[in-house]
Wavefront OBJ file of the C-alpha trace (Angstrom):
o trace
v -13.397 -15.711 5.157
v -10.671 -18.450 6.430
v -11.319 -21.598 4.604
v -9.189 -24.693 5.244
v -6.756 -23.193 2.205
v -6.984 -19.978 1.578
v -9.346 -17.573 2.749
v -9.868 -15.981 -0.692
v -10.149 -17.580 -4.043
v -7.018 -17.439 -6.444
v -6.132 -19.437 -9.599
v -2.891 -21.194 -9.894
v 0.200 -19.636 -9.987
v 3.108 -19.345 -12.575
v 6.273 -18.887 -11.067
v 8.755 -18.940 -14.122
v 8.281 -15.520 -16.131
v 10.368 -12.122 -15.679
v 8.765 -9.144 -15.303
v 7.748 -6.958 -18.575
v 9.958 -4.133 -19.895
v 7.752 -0.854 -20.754
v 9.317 1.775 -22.716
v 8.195 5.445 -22.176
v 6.254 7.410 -24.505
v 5.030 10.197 -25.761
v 1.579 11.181 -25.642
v 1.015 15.112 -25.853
v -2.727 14.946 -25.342
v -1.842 12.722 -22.433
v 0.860 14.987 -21.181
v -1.728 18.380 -21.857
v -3.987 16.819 -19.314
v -1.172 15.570 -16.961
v 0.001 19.374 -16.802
v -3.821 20.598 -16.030
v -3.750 17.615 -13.233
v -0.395 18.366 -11.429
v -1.384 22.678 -11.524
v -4.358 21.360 -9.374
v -2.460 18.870 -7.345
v -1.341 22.334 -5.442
v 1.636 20.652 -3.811
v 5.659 21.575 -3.871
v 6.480 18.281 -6.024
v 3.836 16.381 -7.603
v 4.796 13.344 -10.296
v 1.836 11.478 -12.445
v 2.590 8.495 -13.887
v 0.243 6.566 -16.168
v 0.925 3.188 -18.199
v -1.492 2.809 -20.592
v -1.450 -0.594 -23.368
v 2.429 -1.090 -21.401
v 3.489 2.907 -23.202
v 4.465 4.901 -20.355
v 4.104 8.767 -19.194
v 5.210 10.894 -16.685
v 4.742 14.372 -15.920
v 6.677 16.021 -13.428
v 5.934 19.825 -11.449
v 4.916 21.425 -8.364
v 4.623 24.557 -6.322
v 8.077 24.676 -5.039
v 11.625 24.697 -6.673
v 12.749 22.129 -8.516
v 14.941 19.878 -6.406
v 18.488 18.970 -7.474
v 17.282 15.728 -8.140
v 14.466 15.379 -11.074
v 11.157 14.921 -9.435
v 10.760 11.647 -11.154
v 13.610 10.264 -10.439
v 13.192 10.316 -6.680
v 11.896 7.890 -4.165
v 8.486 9.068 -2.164
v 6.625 7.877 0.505
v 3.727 5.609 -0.074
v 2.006 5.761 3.539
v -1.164 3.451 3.507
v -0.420 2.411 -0.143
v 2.256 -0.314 1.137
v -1.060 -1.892 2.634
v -0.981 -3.171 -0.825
v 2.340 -4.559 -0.773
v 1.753 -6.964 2.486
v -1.335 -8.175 0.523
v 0.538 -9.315 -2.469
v 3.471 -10.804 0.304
v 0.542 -12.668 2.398
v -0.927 -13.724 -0.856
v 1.777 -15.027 -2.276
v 3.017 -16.994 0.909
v -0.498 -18.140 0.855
v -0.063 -19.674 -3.306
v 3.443 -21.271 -2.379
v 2.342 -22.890 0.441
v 3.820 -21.704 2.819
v 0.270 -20.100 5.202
v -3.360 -20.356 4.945
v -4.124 -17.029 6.265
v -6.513 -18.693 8.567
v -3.271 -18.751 11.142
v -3.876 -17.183 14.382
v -1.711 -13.807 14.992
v -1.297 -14.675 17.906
v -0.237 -17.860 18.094
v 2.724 -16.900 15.516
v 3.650 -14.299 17.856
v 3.402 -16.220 20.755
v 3.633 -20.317 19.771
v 2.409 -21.193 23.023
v -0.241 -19.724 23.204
v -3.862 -21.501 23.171
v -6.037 -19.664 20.718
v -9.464 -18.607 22.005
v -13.128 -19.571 20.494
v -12.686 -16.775 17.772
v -9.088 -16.222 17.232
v -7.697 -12.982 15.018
v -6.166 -14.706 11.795
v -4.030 -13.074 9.450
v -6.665 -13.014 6.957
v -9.089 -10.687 9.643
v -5.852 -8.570 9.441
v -4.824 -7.701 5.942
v -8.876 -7.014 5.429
v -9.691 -5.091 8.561
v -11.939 -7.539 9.472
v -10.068 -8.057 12.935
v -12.209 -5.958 15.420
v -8.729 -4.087 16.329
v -9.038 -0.131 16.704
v -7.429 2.061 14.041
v -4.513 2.443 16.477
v -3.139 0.867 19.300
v -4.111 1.764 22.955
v -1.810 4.688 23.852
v -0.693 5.549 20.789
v -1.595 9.456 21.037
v -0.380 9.603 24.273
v 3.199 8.104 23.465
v 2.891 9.886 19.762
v 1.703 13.610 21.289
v 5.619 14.687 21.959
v 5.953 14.128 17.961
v 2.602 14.155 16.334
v 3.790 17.123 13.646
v 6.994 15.316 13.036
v 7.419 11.375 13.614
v 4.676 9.793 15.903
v 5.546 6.578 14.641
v 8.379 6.556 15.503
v 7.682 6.604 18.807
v 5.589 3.367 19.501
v 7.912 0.401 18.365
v 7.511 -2.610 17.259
v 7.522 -4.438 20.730
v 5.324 -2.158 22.633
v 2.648 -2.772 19.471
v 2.875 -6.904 19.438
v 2.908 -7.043 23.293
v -0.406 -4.394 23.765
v -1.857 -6.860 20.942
v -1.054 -9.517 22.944
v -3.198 -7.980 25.996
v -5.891 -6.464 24.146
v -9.385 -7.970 23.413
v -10.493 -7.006 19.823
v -13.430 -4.652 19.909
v -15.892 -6.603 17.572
v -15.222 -10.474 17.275
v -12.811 -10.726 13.858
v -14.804 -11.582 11.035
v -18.247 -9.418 11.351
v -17.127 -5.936 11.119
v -14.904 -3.827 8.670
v -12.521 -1.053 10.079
v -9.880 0.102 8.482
v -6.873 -0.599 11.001
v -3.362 0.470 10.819
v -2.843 -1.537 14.005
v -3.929 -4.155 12.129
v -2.023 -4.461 9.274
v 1.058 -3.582 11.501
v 0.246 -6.823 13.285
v 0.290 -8.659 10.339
v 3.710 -7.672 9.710
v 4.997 -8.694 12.441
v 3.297 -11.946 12.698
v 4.392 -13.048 9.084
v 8.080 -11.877 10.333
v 7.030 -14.514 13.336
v 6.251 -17.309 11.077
v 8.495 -17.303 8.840
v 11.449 -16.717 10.639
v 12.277 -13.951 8.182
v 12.502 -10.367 9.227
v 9.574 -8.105 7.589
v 12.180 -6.251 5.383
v 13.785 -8.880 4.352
v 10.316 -10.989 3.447
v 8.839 -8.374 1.708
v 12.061 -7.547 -0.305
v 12.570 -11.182 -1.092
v 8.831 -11.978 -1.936
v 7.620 -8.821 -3.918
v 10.527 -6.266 -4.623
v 12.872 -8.787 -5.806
v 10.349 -10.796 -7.701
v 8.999 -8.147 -9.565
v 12.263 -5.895 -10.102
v 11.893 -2.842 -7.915
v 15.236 -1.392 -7.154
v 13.928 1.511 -6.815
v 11.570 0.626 -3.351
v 12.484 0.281 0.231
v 11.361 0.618 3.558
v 14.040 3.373 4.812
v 15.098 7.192 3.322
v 18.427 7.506 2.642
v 18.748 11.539 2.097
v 17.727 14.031 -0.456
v 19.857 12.179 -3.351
v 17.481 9.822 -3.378
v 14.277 10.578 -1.104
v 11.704 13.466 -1.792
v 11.308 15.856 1.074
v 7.531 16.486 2.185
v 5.960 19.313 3.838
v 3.519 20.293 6.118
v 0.232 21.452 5.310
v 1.124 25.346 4.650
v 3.387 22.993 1.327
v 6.096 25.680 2.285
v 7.296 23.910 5.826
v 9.505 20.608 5.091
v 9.442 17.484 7.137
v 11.670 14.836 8.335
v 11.308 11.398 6.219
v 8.569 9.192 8.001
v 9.881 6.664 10.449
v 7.169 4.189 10.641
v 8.436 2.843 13.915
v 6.593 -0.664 14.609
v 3.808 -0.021 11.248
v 5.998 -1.368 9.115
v 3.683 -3.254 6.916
v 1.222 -0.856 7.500
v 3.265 2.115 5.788
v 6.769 1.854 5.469
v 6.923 1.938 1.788
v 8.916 4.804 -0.255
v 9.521 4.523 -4.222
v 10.302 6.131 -7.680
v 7.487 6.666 -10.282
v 8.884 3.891 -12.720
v 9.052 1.186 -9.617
v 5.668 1.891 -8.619
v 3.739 1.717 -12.389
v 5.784 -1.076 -12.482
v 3.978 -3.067 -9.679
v 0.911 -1.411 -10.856
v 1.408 -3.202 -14.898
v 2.285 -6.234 -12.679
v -1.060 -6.194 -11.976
v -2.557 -5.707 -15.155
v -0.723 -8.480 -16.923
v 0.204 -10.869 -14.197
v 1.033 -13.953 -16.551
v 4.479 -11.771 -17.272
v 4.979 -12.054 -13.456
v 7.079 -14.764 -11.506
v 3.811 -13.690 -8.691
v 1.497 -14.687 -11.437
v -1.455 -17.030 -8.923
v -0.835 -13.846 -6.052
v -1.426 -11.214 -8.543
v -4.619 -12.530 -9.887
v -5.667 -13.400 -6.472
v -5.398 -10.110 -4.822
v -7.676 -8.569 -7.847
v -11.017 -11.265 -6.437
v -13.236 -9.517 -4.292
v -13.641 -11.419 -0.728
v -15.691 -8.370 1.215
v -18.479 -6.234 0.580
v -20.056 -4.150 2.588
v -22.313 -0.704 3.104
v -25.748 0.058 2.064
v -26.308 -2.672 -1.203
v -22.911 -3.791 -0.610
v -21.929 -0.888 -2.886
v -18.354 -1.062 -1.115
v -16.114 -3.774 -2.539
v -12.542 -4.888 -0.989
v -10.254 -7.334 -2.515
v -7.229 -8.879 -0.653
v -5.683 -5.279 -0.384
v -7.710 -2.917 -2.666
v -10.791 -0.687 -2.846
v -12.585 -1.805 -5.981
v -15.372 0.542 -7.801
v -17.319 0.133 -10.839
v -16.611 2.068 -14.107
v -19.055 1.659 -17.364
v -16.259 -0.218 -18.623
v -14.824 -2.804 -15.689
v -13.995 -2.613 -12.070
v -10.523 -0.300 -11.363
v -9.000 -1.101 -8.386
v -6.652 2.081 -6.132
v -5.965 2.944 -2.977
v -4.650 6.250 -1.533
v -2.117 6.738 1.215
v 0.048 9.641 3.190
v 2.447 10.463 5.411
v 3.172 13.476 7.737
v 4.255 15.261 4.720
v 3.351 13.198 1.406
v 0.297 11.330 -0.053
v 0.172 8.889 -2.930
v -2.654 7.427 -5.407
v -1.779 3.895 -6.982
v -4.711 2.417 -9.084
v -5.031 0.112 -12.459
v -7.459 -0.486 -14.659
v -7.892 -3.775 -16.131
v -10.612 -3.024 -18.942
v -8.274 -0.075 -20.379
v -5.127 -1.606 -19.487
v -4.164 1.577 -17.614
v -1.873 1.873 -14.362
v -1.505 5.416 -12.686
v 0.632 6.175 -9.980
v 0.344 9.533 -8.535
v 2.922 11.063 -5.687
v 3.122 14.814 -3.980
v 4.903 16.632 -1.609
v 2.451 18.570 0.663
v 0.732 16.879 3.904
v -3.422 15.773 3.557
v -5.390 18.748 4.403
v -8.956 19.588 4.644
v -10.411 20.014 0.755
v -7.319 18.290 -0.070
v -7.170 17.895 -4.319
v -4.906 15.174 -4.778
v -6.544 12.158 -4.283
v -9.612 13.398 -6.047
v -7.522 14.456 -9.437
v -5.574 11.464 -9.190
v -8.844 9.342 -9.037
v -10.513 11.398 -12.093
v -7.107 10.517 -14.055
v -7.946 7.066 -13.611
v -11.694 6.945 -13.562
v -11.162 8.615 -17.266
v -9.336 5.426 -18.276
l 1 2 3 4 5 6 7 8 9 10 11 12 13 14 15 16 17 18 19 20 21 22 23 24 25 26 27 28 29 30 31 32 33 34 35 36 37 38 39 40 41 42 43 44 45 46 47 48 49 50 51 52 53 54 55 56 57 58 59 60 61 62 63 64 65 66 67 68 69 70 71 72 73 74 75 76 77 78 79 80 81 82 83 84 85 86 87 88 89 90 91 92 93 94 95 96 97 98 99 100 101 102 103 104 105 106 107 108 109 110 111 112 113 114 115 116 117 118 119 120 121 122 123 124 125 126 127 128 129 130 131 132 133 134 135 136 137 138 139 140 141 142 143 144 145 146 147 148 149 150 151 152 153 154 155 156 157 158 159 160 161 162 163 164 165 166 167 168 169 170 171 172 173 174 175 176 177 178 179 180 181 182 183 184 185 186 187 188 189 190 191 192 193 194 195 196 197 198 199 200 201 202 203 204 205 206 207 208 209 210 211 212 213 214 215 216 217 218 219 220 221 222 223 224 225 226 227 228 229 230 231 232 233 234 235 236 237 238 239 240 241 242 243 244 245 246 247 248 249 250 251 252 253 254 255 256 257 258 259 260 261 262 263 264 265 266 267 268 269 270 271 272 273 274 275 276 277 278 279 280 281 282 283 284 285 286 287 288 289 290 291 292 293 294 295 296 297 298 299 300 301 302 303 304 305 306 307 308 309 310 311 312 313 314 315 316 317 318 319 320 321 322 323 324 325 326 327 328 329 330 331 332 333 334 335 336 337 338 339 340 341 342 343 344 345 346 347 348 349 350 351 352 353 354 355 356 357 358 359
């Protein structure tokens, strides 16, 4: 998986095109079944997006009152959907030059340090290939004081580089997949490492900027701008997510439009100035399970349809989940964002997932 260039395949990159201007529309047999999907969302603010041919809808509801702020106008958090966004970053550092993704995380953390016999690249990372645990050693214990509220928050970003630092990967990288927070987190910070560039500011150079989201960051600013979540009971409301040291694994918060626009990004990368990273991160470089029925590219879950492959992944926080997913046989981008905190039976990410497996 780490080849002497990159540790994927890819086809050149085009660097000199802006990103594409969609203009909403109306679809009322779209909206109709938008309406059924949001009712069984069950959640206090739910918004469904869906580009389809570059024509745009979004339907807006929820269980709760309407905030002051239209639903679709606000920014909500992403969780493990920004997973997606430090693929695209690595990948595209990767096209320009600029890292093979066969670097050792460790050795950008630490430069002196002598890799071992089977070191933990950045590739292992961003495809949970690196042996590393879901979550750092001692995270519950540090977390527990916090864990309805912000257990994040409470394991920074030097505690989670240094125990990295110290601690053996389970599995040696490359032979096992599990999917790893830790991991990704690690990536972050190692990218931040060898660049020189802090994460926020790589990130917001290298993917927000390039593909025009002014409407994504990395940090709430209040309820002007950022949804409020909930608890499970969808009644209860939460603090915004601090994602303490995870930054790249989860830090991500953004409006409807912003997201469906990094979603059509990826449905017609040519328009992109990422053009070579967003064709890149849609190659499958893992498969695994029973037939290898379970397909990963760079940084998304891949299934079959009859008509083409669709690509999604799903993500939360301590009070909000999200559903980002494209189609490339229908040309058809959904993003899907709600208010109320994962519970068991959940119905979001299965009626999001139907929306798009419908095409």
């Amino acid at each position: 998986m780490t080849g002497p260039r990159t540790p994927w395949p890819g086809v050149p990159a085009t660097e000199e095109s802006a990103p594409p201007q969609r203009a909403p529309a109306d679809d009322p047999a779209l909206r109709e079944r938008l309406a059924e999907a949001v009712h069984a969302c069950d959640a206090p603010d739910v918004v469904l997006a869906v580009s389809r041919g570059g024509r745009r809808t979004l339907y807006a509801g929820g269980t709760g009152p309407p905030p002051a702020v239209p639903r679709e106008d606000l920014r909500y958090e992403i969780g493990s959907a920004s997973k997606t966004f430090a693929a695209l970053l690595l990948t595209r550092l990767i096209r320009r030059g600029v890292l093979t993704g066969g670097e050792s995380a460790a050795r950008c953390l630490d430069p002196g340090r002598t890799p071992g016999p089977h070191p933990v690249t950045l590739a292992h990372l961003i495809t949970h290939t690196s042996g590393l645990p879901a979550l750092p050693a001692g995270f519950v214990r540090r977390g527990l004081p916090a864990w309805h509220t912000n257990p994040y928050a409470r394991y920074p970003a030097e505690r989670l580089t240094d125990t990295f630092l110290r601690q053996e990967p389970k599995h040696r990288p490359g032979t096992r997949w599990h999917y790893s927070n830790y991991g990704v987190s690690v990536l972050g910070h190692a990218l931040a490492a060898a660049t020189g560039t802090a994460w926020e500011d790589l990130i917001t150079g290298q993917v927000l900027r390039a593909l025009g989201l002014s409407g994504t960051a990395l940090r709430g600013e209040g309820p002007e701008t950022d949804a409020v979540g909930h608890r499970k009971d969808g009644r209860t409301p939460v603090p915004p997510f601090d994602a303490g040291g995870f930054q790249a694994a989860g830090a991500v918060r953004s409006t409807p439009d912003d997201l469906l626009t990094f979603l059509e990004a990826h449905l017609e990368p040519d328009r992109s100035p990422a053009a070579g990273a967003l064709r890149a991160v849609r190659v499958p470089v893992l498969r695994r399970g029973l037939g290898h029925r379970h397909v990963h590219t760079v940084g998304w879950f891949r299934h079959p349809t009859d008509g083409g492959p669709m690509y999604f992944h799903s993500g939360a926080t301590l009070g909000q989940q999200a559903f980002l997913g494209f189609r490339p046989d229908t040309d058809t981008a959904l993003a899907a964002v709600c208010t109320r905190r994962f519970r068991a039976r959940d119905p979001f990410v299965a009626t999001a997932y139907a929306l798009l497996a419908e095409g």
